[in-house]
Structures are given as structure tokens and as C-alpha cells.
DRENROLUM-641096 format. One record per atom (N, C-alpha, C): x, y, z. Coordinates in steps of 0.02 Angstrom, whole numbers, plus 50000, padded with zeros to 5 digits. Layout:
# DRENROLUM-641096
XYZ/...
# end
This chain:
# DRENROLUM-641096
500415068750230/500935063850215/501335062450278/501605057250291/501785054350360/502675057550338/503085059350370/503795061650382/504215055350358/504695055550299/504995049950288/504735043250279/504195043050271/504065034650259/503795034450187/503715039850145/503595038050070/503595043850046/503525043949973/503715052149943/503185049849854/503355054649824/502955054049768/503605056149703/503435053349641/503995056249599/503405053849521/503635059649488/503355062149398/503485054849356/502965053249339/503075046249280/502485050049242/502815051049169/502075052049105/501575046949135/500885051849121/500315049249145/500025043349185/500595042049260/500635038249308/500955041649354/500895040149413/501205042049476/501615036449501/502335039349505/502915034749538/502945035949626/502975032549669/502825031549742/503495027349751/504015033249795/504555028249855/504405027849926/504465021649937/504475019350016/505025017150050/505045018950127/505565016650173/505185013350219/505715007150246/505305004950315/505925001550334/505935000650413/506314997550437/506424989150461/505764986350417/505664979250408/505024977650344/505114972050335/504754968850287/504064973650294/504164970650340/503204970250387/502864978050374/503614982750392/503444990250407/503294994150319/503874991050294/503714993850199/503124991750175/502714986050171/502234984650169/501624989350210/501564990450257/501224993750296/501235000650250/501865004350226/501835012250218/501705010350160/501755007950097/501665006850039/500865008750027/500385003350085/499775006050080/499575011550108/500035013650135/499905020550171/499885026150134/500305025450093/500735030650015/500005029649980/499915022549963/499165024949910/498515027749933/498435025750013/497915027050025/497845035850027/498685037150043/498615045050032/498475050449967/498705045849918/498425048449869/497665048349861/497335045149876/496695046949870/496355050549936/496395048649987/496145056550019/496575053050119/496765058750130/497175056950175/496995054750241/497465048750254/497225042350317/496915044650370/497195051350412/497105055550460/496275055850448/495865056950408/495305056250411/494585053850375/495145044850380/494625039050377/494765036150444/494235037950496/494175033450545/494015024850554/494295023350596/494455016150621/493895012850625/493035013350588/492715009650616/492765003550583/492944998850557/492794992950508/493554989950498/493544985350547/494184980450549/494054972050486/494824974450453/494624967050396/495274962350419/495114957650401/495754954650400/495824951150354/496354953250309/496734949750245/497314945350253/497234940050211/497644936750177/497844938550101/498554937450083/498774937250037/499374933550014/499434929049944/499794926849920/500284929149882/500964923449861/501224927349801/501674922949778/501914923149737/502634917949711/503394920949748/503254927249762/503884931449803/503864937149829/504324940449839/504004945849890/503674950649852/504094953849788/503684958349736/503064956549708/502874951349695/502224949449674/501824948749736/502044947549800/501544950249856/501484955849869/501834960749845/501764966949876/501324967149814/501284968049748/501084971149714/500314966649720/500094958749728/499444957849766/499054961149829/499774962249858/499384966449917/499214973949918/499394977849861/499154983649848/498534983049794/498404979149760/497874977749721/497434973749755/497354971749814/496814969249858/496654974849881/496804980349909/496914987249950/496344987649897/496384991049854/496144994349786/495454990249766/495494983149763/494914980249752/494424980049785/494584981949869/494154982749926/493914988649922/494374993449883/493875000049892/493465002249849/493564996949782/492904997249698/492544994249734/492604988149754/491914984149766/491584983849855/492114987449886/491664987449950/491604996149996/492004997249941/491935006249950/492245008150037/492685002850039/493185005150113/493845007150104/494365013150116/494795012050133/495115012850189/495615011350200/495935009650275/496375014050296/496475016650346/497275022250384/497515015950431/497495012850440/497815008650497/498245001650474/498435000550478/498724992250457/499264988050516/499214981250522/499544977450565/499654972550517/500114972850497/500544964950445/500944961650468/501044955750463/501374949650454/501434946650409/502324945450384/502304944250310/502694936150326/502564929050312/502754924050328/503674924450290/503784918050339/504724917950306/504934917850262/504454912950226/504554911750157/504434917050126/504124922750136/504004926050104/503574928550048/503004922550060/502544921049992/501754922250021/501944923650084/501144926050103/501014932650155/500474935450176/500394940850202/499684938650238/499774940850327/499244941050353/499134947650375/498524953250346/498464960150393/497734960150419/497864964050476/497224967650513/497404974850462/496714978150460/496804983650405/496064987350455/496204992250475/495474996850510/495395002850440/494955006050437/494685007450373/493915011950410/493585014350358/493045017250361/492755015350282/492075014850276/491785018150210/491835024650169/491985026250102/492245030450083/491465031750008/491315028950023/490525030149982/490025038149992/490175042449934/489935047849916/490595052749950/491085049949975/491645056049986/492215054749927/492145062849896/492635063649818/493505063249826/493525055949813/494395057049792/494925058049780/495325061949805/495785066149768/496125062649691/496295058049689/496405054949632/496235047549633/496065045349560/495805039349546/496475034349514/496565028549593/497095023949555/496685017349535/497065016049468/496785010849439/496995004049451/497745004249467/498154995949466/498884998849475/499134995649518/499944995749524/500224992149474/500754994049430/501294990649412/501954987249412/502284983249362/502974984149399/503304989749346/502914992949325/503564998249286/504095001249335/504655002649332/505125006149361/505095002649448/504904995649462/504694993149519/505424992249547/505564993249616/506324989849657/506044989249716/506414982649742/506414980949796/506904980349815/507314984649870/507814983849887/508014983149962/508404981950007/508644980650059/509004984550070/509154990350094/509674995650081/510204994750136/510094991750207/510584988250259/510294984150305/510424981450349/510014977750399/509464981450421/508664981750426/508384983450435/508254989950406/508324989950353/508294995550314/508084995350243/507314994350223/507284993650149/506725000850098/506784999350036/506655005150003/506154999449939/505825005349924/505255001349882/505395007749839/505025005849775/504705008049714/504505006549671/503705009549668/503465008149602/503005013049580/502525010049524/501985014749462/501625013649492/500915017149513/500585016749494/499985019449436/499595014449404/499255017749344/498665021449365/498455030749349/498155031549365/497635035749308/
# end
């Protein structure tokens, strides 16, 4: 687990995940960092396989929560996940460009199986200038 940039907390039969970052760009970044740790830790999925995503949204919570369910869809159907990320989240706030480095994760066992993020118990907050805090479910 990386020092201060996300933590884990008890939801009946779901896992609750808080994040810190010191910009848009950076909470986004640890958010996928937080899930990818739950299933087996970043430190050793090496960097070979660079993607680059786009993502939409109506606002920032429904991008974040697209952009953790793209994470997730890349790793059912293309069996990659990623330790690395470079984001850019536009002004408006309704889109997301990342570089994401990653490895194949095909025949190595999981520590846990996530199914879909929610917004149960979801916040997005701004906690001071350059200072924001995330939370949410995920269903696992």
C-alpha cells in the first residue's frame, strides 16, 4: 500500500476505499491505484504494455466512477492491469485522458475479485486548495 494516498474501511459484503491527492489529476491516479491494490499489488505488475484511455462523463463523479470501471473492464476482457498512470482530467471536467503502463495478469491468482464500483457511501470532496479526498464502494 503506498503511505497516505488511500486506505481501506468495513462495508457489509463490499469494500469501502478513501483517497487523498493533491489535485484532480493526482486522486484520480490513486483511486486506481487503491483498486489495483486490492487485487494484487502494483509493485509487481511490470510496465510492459502502455494504453492510452479516454474517458467521459456528465461530471466529475460519474468520471471517476467511468474511469474505475474502464480499469476493471480492461482487466475481464483484456486480462491487463496497470501500476503506473499519467492523467489529465479536462476543465470542464467531463473528460479524462490517461497513459496507464500495466502488464498481463492472465493465470496469476487475485487477491480479491472486484466486480463494479458504486456510488454507495460515494464523496467527493475538496478538503482545501489542492487538497481533495474521495470515497467510495466497491462491489465485491
Amino acid at each position: 500500500m503506498i503511505a497516505n494516498k488511500f486506505d481501506y474501511f468495513e462495508v457489509p459484503a463490499d469494500i469501502g476505499v478513501r483517497v487523498w491527492g493533491n489535485s484532480i489529476n493526482e486522486i484520480f491516479m490513486n483511486a486506481a491505484l487503491a483498486v489495483t491494490n486490492l487485487m494484487i499489488n502494483p509493485k509487481y505488475i511490470e510496465k510492459k504494455i502502455l494504453k492510452e484511455i479516454e474517458i467521459i462523463g456528465n461530471d466529475l463523479s460519474s468520471l471517476l466512477v467511468n474511469w474505475i470501471t474502464e480499469i476493471l473492464v480492461i482487466r475481464d476482457s483484456e486480462e491487463i492491469l496497470f501500476s503506473s498512470f499519467e492523467i489529465e482530467i479536462s476543465r470542464d471536467q467531463k473528460s479524462l485522458n490517461a497513459k496507464a503502463w500495466g502488464n498481463y495478469i492472465k493465470g496469476i491468482p487475485l487477491e480479491m475479485d472486484i466486480k463494479a464500483i458504486t456510488y454507495s457511501m460515494f464523496k467527493f470532496e475538496e478538503i482545501n486548495e489542492n487538497n481533495f479526498y474521495l470515497q467510495f464502494v466497491l462491489d465485491i
